[in-house]
C-alpha positions in Angstrom: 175.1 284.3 269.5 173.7 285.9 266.7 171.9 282.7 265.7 170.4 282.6 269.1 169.1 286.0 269.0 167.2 284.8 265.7 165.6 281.9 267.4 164.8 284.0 269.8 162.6 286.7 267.7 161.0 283.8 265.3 159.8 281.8 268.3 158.8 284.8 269.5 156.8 286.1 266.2 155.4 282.6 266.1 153.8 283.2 269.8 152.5 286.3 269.1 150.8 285.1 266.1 149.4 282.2 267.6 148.4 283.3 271.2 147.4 286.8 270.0 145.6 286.3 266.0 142.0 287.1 265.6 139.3 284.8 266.9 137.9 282.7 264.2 134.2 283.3 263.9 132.9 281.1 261.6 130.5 282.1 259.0 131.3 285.2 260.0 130.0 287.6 257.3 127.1 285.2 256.5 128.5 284.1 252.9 127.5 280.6 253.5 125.0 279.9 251.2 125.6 282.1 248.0 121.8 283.3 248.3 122.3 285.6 244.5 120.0 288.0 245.0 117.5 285.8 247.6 117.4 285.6 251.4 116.2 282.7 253.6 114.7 282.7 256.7 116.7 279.9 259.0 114.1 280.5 262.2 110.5 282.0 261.9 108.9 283.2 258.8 105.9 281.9 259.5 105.4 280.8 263.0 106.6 281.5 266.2 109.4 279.7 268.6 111.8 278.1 266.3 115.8 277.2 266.0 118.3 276.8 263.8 121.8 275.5 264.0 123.6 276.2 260.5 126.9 277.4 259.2 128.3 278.2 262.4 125.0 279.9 264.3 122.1 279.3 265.7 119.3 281.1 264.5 116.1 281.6 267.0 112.9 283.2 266.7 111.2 284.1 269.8 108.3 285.9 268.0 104.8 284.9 269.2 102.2 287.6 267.9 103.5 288.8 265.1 105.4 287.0 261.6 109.4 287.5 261.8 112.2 286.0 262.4 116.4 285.3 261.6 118.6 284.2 258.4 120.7 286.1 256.0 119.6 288.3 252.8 121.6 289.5 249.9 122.1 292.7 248.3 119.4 292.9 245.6 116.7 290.8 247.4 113.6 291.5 249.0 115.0 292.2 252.5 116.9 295.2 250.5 120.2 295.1 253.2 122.0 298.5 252.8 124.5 298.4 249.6 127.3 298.8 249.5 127.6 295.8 251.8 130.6 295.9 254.2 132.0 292.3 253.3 130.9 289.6 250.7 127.5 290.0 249.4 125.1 288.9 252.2 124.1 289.9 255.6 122.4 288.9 259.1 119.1 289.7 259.2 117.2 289.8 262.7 113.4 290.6 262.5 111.4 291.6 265.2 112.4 289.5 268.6 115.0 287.0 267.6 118.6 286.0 267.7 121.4 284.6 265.9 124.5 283.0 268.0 127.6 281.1 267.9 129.9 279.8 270.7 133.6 280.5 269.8 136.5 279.0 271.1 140.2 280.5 271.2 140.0 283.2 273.8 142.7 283.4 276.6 140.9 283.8 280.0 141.4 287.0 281.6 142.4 288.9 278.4 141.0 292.0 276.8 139.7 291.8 273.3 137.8 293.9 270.5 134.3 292.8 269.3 133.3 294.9 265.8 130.5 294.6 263.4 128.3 296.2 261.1 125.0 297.0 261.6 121.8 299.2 259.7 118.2 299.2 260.0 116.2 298.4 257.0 114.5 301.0 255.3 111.5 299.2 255.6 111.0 298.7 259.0 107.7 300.2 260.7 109.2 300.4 264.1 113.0 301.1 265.0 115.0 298.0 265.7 116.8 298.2 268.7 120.0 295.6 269.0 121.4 294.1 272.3 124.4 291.9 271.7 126.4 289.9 274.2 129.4 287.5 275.1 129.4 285.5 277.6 127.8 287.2 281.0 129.1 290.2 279.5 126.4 293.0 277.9 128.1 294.8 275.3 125.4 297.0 273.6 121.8 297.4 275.1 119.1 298.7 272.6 121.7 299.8 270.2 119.4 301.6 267.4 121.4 301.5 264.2 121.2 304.5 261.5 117.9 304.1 259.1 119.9 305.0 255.9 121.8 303.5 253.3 124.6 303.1 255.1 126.2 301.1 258.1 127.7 301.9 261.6 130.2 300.5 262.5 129.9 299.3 266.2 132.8 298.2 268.6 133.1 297.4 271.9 135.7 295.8 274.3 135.4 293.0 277.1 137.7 290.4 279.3 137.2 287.0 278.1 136.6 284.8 281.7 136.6 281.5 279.7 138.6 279.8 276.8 134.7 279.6 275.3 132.2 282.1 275.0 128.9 282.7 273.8 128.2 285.6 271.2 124.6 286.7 270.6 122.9 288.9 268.6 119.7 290.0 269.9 116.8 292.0 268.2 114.4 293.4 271.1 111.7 295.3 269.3 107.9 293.1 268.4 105.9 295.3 266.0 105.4 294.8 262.1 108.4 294.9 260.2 111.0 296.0 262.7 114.0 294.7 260.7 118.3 295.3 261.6 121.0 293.9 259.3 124.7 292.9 261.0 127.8 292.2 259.0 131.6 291.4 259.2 131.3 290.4 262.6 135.2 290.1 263.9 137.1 290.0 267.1 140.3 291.1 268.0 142.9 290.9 270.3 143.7 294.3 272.4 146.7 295.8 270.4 147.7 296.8 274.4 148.9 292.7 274.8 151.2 292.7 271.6 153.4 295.6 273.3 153.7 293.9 276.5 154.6 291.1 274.5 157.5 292.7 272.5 158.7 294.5 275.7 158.5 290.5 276.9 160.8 289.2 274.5 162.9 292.6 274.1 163.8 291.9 277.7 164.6 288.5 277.2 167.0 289.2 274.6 168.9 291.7 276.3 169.4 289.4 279.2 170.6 286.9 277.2 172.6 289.5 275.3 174.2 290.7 279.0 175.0 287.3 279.7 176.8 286.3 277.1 178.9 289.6 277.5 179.7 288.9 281.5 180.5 285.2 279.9 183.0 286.2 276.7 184.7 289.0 279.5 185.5 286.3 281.6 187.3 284.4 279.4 
């Protein structure tokens, strides 16, 4: 009996951490490449309406008047990104009106689940940048402004998955100059909320089996 009971709570451990683990975001504190002290542009820079598919995102630049764009910077580099950085040495950079997205995998329809990120306006920037991110058909943050310091906020939200897949997007709003937002350690989690039903789940199962048994060994 006891051996069953063991089965029970290692098949159900191995459940929980396979149906309910983080999403895996790839690339998703922009390490890949190790830029030392540099910072690339992936779309824009120095023309309009371009794309990008590397290291997990796509990278777009919907600028059309003024220079801008998306890629990743380093601490020490001419973008100057906020130090101390919040994971790993580089960081999302979306200039003016562009983008950077991914399409992740892994979600179970009709959950509940925790995006979180980093974000901080450069120092630099002439005009505020304002930050709408997505997933899916969902709208997490509209016009998000992040703080203009030397530091970052740490931004979360929560939304239903409605598909196994689902497209993420970061979205900078604001054309005019250097209008410039940073985003790091971009991570999403399961609702802590599903792991308790779970336990209760297997708890349950477990103390039928454990009546059971006892009804059984009485009768004998």
């Amino acid at each position: 009996m006891r051996k069953s009971l063991v089965g029970i709570l290692v098949m159900g451990a191995l459940v929980s951490g396979g149906l309910y683990a983080d999403i895996t975001i790839t690339n998703n504190s922009f390490e890949t490449p190790n830029l030392n002290g540099g910072y690339i542009y992936y779309a824009g820079g120095n023309g309009p309406n371009s794309t990008l598919t590397i290291n997990g995102w796509t990278y777009a630049n919907a600028n059309t008047v003024n220079d801008g764009g998306a890629g990743i910077a380093s601490a020490g580099s001419g973008f100057g990104p906020a130090t101390p950085i919040p994971n790993g040495s580089n960081v999302l950079f979306l200039q003016n009106v562009s983008s950077a997205s991914q399409e992740i995998s892994g979600f179970q329809s009709g959950d509940t689940y925790t995006l979180s990120f980093y974000a901080s306006e450069r120092a630099a920037s002439t005009t505020p940048q304002m930050l709408t991110v997505t997933i899916g058909g969902t709208t997490l943050f509209t016009t998000i402004q992040p703080p203009s310091t030397s530091s970052y906020a740490l931004e979360t939200a929560s939304f239903k998955a409605t598909d196994s897949s689902e497209l993420l997007t970061f979205q900078g709003t604001v054309l005019g100059g250097d209008t410039t937002v940073f985003v790091d350690d971009v991570k999403i989690t399961p609702e802590p909320g599903y792991f308790g039903l779970l336990i209760a789940g297997l708890l349950g199962l477990t103390l039928a089996i454990v009546k059971r048994h006892n009804v059984r060994t009485a009768r004998e």
